[in-house]
C-alpha positions in Angstrom: -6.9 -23.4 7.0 -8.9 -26.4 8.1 -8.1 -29.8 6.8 -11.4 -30.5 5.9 -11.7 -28.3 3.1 -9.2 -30.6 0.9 -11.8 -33.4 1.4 -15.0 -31.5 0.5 -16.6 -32.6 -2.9 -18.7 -30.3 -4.9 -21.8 -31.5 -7.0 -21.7 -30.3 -10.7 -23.7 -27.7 -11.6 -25.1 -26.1 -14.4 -22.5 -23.1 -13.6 -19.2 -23.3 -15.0 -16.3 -22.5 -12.0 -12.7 -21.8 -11.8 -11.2 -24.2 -8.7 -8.0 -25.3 -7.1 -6.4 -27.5 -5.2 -4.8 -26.0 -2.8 -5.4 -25.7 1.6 -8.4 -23.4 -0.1 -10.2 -26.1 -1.6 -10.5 -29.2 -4.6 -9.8 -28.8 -7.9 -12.5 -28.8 -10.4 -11.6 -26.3 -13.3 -13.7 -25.5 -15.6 -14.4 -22.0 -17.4 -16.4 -19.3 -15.7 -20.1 -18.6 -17.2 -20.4 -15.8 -18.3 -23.9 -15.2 -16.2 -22.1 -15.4 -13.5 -19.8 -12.5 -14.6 -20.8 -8.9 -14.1 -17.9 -6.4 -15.3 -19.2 -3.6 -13.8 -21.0 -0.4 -15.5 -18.5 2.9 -16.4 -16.4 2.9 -13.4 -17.4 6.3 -11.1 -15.3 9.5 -11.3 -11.5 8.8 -11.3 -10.5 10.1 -7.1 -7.6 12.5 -7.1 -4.0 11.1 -6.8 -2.0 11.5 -3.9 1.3 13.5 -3.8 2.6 16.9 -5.4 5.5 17.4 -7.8 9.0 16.5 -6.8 11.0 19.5 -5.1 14.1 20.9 -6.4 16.7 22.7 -4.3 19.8 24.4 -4.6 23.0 22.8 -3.4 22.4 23.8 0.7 21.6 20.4 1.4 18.8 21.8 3.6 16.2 23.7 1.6 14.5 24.0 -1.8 16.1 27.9 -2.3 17.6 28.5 1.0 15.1 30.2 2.6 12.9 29.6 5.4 9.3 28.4 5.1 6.5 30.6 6.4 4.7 27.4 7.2 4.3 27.1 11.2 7.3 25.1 12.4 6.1 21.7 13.0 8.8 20.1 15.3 6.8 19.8 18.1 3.8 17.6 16.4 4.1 14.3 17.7 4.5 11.3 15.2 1.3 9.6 15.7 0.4 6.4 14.1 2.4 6.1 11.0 0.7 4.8 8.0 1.7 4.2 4.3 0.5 6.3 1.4 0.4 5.5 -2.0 2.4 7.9 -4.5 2.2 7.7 -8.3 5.9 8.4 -8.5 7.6 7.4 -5.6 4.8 3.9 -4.5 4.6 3.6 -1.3 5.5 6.4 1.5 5.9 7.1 5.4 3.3 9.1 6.5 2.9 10.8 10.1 -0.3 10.6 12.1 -1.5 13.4 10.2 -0.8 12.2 6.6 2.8 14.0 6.1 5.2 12.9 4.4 8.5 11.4 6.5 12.0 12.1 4.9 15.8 11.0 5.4 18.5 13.1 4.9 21.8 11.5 3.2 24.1 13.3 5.2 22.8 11.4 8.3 23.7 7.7 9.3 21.4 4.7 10.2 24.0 2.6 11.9 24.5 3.8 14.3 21.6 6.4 13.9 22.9 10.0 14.0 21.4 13.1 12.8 23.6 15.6 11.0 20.7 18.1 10.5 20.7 21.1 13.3 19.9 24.6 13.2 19.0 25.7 10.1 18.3 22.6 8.8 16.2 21.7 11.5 14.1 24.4 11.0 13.2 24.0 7.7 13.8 20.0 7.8 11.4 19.5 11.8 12.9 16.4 13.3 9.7 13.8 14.5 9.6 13.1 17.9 9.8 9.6 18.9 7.8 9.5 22.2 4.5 8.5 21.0 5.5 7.0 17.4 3.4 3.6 16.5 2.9 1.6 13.8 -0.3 1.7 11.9 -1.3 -0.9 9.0 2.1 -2.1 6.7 4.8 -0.5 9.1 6.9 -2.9 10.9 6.9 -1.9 14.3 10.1 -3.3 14.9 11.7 -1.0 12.0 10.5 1.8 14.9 13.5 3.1 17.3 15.0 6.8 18.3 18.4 8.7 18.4 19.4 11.2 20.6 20.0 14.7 19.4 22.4 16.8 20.9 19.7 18.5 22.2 18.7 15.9 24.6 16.0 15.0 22.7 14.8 12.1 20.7 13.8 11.4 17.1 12.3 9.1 15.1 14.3 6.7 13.6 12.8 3.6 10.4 15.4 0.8 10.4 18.0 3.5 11.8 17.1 6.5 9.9 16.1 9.6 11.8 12.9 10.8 10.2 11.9 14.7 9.7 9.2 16.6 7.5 9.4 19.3 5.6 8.1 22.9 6.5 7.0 23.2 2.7 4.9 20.4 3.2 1.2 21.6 3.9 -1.8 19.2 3.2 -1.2 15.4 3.7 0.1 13.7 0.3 2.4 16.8 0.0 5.8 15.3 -0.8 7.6 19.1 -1.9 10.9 17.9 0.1 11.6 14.8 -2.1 14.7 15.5 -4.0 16.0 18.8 -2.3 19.7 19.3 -2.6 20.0 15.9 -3.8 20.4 14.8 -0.4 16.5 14.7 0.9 14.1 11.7 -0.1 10.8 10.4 1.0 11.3 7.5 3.5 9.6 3.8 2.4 8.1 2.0 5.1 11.1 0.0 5.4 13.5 3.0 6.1 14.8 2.6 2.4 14.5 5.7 -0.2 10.8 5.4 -1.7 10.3 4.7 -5.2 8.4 2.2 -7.2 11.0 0.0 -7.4 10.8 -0.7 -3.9 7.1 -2.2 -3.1 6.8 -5.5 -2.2 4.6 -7.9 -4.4 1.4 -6.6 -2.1 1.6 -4.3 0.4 -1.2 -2.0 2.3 -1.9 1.6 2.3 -4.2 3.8 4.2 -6.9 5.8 1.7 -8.3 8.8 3.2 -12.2 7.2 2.1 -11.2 3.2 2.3 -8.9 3.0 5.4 -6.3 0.4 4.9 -6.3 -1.5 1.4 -4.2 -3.5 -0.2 -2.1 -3.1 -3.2 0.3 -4.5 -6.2 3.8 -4.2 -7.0 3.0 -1.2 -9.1 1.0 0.7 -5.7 -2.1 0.1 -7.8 -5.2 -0.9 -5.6 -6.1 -4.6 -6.1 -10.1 -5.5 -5.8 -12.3 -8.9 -5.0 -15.5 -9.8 -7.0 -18.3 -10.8 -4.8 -19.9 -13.3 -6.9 -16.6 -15.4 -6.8 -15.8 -18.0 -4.1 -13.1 -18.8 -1.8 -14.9 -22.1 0.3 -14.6 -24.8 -0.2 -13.3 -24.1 -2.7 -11.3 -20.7 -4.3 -13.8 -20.0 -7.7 -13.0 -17.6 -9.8 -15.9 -16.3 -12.0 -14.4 -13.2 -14.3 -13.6 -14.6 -17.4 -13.0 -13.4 -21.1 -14.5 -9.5 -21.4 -14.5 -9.3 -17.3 -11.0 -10.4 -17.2 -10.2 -7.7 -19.7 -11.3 -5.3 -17.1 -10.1 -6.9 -14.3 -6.7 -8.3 -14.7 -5.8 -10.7 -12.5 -2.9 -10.3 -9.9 -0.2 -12.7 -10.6 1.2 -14.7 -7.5 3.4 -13.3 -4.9 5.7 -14.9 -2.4 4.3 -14.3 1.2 7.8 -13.2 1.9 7.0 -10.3 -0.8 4.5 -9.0 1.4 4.3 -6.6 3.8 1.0 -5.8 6.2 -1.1 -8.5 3.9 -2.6 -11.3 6.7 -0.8 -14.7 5.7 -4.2 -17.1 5.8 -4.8 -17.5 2.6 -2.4 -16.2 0.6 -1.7 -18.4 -2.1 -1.9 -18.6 -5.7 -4.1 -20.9 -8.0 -4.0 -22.1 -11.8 -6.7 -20.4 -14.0 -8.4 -23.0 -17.0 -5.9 -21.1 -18.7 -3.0 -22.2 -17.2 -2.8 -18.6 -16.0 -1.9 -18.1 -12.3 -3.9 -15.4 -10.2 -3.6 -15.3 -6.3 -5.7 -15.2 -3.8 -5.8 -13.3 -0.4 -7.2 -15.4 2.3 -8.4 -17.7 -0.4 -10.2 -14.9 -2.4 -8.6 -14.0 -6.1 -7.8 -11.0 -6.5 -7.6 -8.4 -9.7 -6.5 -4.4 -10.7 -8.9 -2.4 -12.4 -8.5 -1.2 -15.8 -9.6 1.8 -15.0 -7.1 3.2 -12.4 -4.8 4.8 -13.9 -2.0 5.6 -11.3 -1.3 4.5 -8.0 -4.2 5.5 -5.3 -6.6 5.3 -7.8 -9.7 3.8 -6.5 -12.3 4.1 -9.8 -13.1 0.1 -9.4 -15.0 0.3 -5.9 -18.0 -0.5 -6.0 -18.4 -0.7 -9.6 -21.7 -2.9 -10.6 -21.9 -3.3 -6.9 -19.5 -6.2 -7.1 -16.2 -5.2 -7.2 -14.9 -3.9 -4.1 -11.2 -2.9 -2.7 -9.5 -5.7 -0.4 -8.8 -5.0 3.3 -5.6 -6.5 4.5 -6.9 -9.9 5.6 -9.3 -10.0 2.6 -12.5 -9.0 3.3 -14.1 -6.5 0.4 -14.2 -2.8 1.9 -17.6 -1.0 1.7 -19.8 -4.2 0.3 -22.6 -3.5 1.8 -23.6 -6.4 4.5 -19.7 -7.4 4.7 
């Protein structure tokens, strides 16, 4: 962030602004007018969420009933770029290069990595191939290694965890394998279990329309208002009715962050006393009208409100 903007003055206007002093710019609080808010018209068609219902399974360990999947065997698929999807019940997930789901398999150790799932359970349970594995928006590329089977070959490991689908799994979202035998759970970008619980303060996702956006503790997609400012100084400009709308994302550690750019990432006090934060010096806000995680009903809305890319920048404004 460049010095100068600390030393930049602003004229008054007749145009009340939200400002800060912070390395995005002075201090001059005041409260938002209200024609300079715009809380957007009904929000569009709610999008589908991502993710089926959790699988159950019978006590095999390997499979949901203990039968094989007529689904074609999938071992051979290479990984791909791995991304993150968002999951109303589980937050954020592992996905392969083709939108699968990645699991981890209880019986199995991360360190040292070592798989415990052959035959059988291979079959139904394909392990992922490491050779051409990368890391694609919020996946820690150095969370990314391999194990040798006893086969020769090598699998996918996320901070030591060999990583598999599930032959059950069909269409991308699919997460049918979470929960089988008790033993067989989704894998979180960090290698950990997946569950709500287990999202960072923001974190980024891939949507099959958006690309990569980012998103709150809760997986819930987090949006910028194009009429509000971030230089010199960070102005917010949603205020009473808007704000109702468009909650404002409390501050997060940068540390609580994962696949969010670090410029700018920094919190500021509202008139209210209220904190929001910012990304790359832009406040940002939810959407009343999501409703679950990978919801995406506030883009666009009023041709204002538009979903954040990772290092801030409002995806699908037009001229952005």
């Amino acid at each position: 962030m460049k010095t100068s903007w600390r030393t930049v003055s602003l004229a008054a206007t007749a145009v009340s602004v939200l400002a800060l002093t912070t390395a995005c710019g002075q201090d001059n609080s005041t409260t938002p007018a209200s024609a300079a808010q715009n809380v957007g018209a009904t929000a569009p068609a709610g999008s589908p969420t991502t993710g089926a219902g959790v699988g159950t399974g019978a006590a095999n360990g390997y499979g949901a009933d203990g039968n094989q999947s007529s689904a074609s065997p999938t071992s051979a698929a290479p990984a791909g770029k791995l991304t993150v999807a968002a999951n109303p019940d589980l937050g954020n997930v592992l996905t392969d290069g083709s939108g699968l789901t990645l699991y981890r398999f209880d019986k199995d150790t991360a360190n040292p990595p070592k798989s415990n799932c052959a035959g059988d359970c291979a079959t139904t349970w394909p392990p992922v191939p490491a050779g051409d594995a990368s890391a694609g928006a919020g996946v820690d590329k150095a969370l990314l290694g391999s194990v040798t089977r006893a086969d020769g070959t090598k699998q996918l490991t996320i901070g030591g965890w060999p990583a598999y689908r599930y032959v059950k799994d069909v269409n991308g979202g699919d997460v049918n394998g979470q929960g089988v035998g008790g033993k067989w759970f989704a894998l979180a970008p960090d290698g950990k279990k997946a569950s709500l619980a287990s999202l960072p303060g923001l974190s980024v996702r891939k949507d099959p329309k958006l690309g990569d956006i980012i998103v709150d503790k809760n997986g819930r997609t987090v949006y910028r208002f194009l009429k509000d400012k971030a230089w010199p100084k960070v102005i917010s400009n949603c205020a009473g009715a808007c704000l109702q709308k468009w909650p404002a994302v409390a501050p997060v550690k940068a540390d609580d962050t994962q696949g969010v750019k670090k410029k700018g990432l920094m919190g500021f006090t509202r008139p209210d006393g209220t904190r929001q934060m910012t990304v790359n010096c832009w406040p940002i806000y939810t959407f009343s009208g999501d409703k679950a995680p990978g919801d995406t009903n506030g883009e666009g809305v009023g041709g204002t409100w538009y979903a954040v890319s990772p290092d801030g920048k409002p995806v699908g404004a037009p001229g952005k």
